[in-house]
N, C-alpha and C positions, 0 to 999 in steps of 0.2 A: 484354695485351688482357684483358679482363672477358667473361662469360656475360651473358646475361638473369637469370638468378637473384640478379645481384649488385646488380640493381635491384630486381628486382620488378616485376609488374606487373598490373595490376585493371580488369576492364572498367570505363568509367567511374572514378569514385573513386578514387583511391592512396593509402596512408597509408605515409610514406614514412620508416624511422628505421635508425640503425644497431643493429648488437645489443647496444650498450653504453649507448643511448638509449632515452627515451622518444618515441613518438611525438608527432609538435607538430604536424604541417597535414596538411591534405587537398587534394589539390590538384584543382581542379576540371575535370571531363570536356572542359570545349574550351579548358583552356591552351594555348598554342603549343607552348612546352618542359617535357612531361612527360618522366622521366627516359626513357624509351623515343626520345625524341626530340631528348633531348642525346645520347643515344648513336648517333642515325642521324649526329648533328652530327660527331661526332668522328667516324665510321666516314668521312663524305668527304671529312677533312678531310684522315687519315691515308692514302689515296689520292691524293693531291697534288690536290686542287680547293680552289679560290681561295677565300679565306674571305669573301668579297664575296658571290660567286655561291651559297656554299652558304647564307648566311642569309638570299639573295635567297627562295631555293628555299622554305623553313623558315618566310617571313613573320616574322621578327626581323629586328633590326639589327644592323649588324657589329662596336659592341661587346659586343649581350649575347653573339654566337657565339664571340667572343675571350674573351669576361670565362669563360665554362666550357672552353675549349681550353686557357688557362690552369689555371684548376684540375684537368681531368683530365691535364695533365702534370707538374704539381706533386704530385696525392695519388692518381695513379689511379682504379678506377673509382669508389670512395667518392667523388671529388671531386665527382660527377654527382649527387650526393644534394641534397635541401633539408639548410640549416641553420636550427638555432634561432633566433628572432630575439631571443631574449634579448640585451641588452646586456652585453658584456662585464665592464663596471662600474655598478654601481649604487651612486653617494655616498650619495645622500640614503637608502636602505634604513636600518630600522630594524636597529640593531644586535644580533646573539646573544643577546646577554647580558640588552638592555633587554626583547627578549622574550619571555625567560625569565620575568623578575620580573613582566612583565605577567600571562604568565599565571599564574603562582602567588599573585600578590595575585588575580586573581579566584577563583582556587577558596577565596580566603577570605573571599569574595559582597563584594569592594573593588566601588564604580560605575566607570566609566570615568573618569569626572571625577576621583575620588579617586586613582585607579589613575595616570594624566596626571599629575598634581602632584608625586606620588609620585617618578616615575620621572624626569621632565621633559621630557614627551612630551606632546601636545593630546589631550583627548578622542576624537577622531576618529582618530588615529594609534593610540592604543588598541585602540577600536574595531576597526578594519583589521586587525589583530593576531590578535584573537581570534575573526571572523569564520570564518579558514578551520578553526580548532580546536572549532566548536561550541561557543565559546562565549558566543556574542552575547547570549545573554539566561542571567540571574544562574539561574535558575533548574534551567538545567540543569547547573550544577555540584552540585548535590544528588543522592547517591546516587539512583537506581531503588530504590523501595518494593521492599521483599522481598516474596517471591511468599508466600502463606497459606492451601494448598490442604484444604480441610474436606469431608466426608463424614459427611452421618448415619446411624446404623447401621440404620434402617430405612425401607423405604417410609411416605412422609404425617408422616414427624416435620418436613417443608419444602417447604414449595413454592414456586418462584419465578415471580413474576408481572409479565409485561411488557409493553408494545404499540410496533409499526412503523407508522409510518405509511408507506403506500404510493400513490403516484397511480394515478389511474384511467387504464387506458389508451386515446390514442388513435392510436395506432399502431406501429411499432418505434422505439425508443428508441438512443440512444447506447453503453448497455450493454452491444446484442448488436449493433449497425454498427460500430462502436468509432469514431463518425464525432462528431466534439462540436462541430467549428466549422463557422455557417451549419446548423445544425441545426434543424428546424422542432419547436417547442414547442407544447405544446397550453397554452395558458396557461387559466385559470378552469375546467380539466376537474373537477376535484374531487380527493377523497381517499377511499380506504378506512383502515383500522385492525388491523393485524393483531396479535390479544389472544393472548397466549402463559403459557402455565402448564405448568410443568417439574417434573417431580419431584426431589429432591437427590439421593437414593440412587441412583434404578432411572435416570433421566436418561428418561422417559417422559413425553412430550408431551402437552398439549390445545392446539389452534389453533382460533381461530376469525375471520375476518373480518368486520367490524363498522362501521358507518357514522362512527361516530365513539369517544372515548372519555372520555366523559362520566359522571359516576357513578352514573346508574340502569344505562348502559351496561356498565359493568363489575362492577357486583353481580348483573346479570342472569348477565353471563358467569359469574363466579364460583361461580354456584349449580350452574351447568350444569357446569362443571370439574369441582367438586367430586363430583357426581353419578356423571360420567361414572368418575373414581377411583374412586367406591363400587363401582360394578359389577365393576371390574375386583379388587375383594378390598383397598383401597386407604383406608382413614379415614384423611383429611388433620387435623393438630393444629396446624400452624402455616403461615404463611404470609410468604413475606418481598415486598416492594414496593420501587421508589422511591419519592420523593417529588409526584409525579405529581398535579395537580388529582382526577383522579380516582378516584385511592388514598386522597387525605385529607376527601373527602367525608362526610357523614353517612348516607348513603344505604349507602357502601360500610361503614362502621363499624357501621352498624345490621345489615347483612348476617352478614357475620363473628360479631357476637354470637350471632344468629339459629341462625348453624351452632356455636358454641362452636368455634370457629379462631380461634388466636392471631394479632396481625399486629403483623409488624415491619418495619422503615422502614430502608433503606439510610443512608449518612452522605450529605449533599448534594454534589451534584459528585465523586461516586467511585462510577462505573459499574461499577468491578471488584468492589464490593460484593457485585455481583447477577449476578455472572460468569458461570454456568452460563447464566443466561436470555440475557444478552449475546453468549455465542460458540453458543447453539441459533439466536439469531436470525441469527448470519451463516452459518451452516450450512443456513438454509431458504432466504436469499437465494440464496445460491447453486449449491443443489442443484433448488429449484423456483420461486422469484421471477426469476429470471434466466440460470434454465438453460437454455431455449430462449427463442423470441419467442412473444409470444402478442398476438394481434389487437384481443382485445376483452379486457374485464374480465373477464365472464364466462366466457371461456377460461379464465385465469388460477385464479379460483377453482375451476371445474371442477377443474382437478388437484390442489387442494390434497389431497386425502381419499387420494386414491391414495399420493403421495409421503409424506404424514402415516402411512398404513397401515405403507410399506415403512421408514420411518424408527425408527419403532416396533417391529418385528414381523422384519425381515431384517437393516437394515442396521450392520455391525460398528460397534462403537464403542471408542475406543482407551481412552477411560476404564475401562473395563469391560473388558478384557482382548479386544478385539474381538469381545462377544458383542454380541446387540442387546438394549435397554433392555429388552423383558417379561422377561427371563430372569431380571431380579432382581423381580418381582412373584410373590404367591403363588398366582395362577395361569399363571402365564407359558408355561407347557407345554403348557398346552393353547391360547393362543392362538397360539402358534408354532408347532403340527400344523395349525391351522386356519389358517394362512396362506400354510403351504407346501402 
């Protein structure tokens, strides 16, 4: 005889394997023959009741209640289990070997075409191959760029300068529902801009939200960033950007001269250039753009100054030995008494 334990069993759902298996189905909450129900099958069968009447009982027919009364006295309770449905053979499978070579000519960026000919196998047999290995597009057999992490040794030797754009809200979003399908959209609401300027050293933010990011737009901001560094004991000297319409503007280039700020330009298509502004922007996403729900737009901005303050002024940073960004500023001590 067998426990319940040698089945298993799940309100609903069953995921049903041995322990030398992976699991392979799920069997669904209103099968007929859950194992709980093969086993009520054998318990009356093993009572001497007619195996007619017990699949009557059960809503099966009287081969399927035979076809497991068989297997539970040929393999015990294990015979009460799902099995794989894998085929026992598979001719036409792609061979070990031919496998092999597929994938080793692609990590020598071979196409699949080429790869196919090679081996003597179709493009698409290929393909199939390299699919489950990650390797479907040539590209990712290319080492991961080494990581290049830089620090300047002072406050304003860098600043990083970036913009989000974020929609205007008109009501809660998918974000905080976690609801995405049949989701109502505010379509034509609009846009804000959210202008971000980072220090390298201290990791010491200016935010501002902004109608757009256009290039009077962001030499406006610019001037104010910079300002706002000055007060804090901070002369900025350089400046780094994308490539961003409104970085390459004359408006913004006239500015910079204005202030004597150097400016330098990311490589195209390499976000991680501008790193520091890139992982500050998914830190404000998700510490204050979508930390809770917010109603209106103007909600939203409302908290920016606050979370901006504490991000600035309390909150650890792991870069920095988990101190907060003023503490490498040369007044930082005293804006961190005035905060606390």
């Amino acid at each position: 005889m067998f426990t319940q334990a040698d089945l298993g069993e799940v309100d609903g759902c069953q995921a049903i394997n041995l322990p030398e298996q992976e699991a392979w189905m799920n069997i669904h909450k209103n099968a007929r023959l859950t194992p709980l129900r093969r086993r009520e099958l054998v318990v009356r069968l093993e009572s001497g009741e007619h195996i007619g009447a017990a699949a009557e009982r059960l809503g099966i027919s009287v081969r399927t209640a035979r076809k497991w009364w068989v297997r539970f006295r040929e393999e015990g309770a294990h015979g009460l289990l799902d099995r794989s449905s894998r085929p026992h053979r598979s001719p036409r499978q792609t061979a070990p070997a031919i496998a092999l070579g597929i994938k080793v000519l692609r990590r020598q960026r071979w196409t699949c075409a080429e790869i196919g000919q090679a081996v003597g196998v179709s493009a698409a047999t290929a393909a199939r191959v390299l699919r489950p290995l990650g390797l479907s597009r040539r590209g990712r057999c290319e080492p991961p760029p080494a990581v290049m992490r830089y620090e300047h040794q002072r406050p304003g030797d860098l600043v990083h300068l970036d913009t989000k754009k974020l929609g205007h809200i008109g009501g809660v979003g998918h974000r905080i529902t976690g609801h995405v399908s049949r989701l109502h959209r505010a379509r034509g609401i609009g846009w804000q801009f959210l202008h971000v300027a980072i220090d390298d050293h201290s990791r010491t933010a200016y935010l501002e939200l902004l109608p757009d990011e256009l290039g009077v737009t962001v030499s406006a901001f610019v001037r104010r960033a910079l300002g706002w560094f000055r007060r804090q004991g901070v002369r900025v000297r350089r400046i780094l950007s994308d490539n961003g319409s409104g970085y390459r503007s004359h408006s913004f280039r006239a500015t910079c001269r204005a202030l004597h700020v150097r400016v330098q330009r990311t490589r195209p298509y390499t976000p991680r250039t501008n790193g520091k502004a890139e992982r500050f922007i998914q830190t404000a996403l998700r510490e204050w753009a979508y930390r809770r729900p917010y109603y209106t737009t103007a909600d939203r901005a409302a908290a920016l100054p606050r979370w901006l303050e504490h991000y600035n002024c309390a909150r650890p940073h792991r870069g920095l030995g988990s101190h907060p960004p003023v503490s490498r500023l040369p007044n930082g001590n005293n804006l961190m008494l005035a905060h606390s």
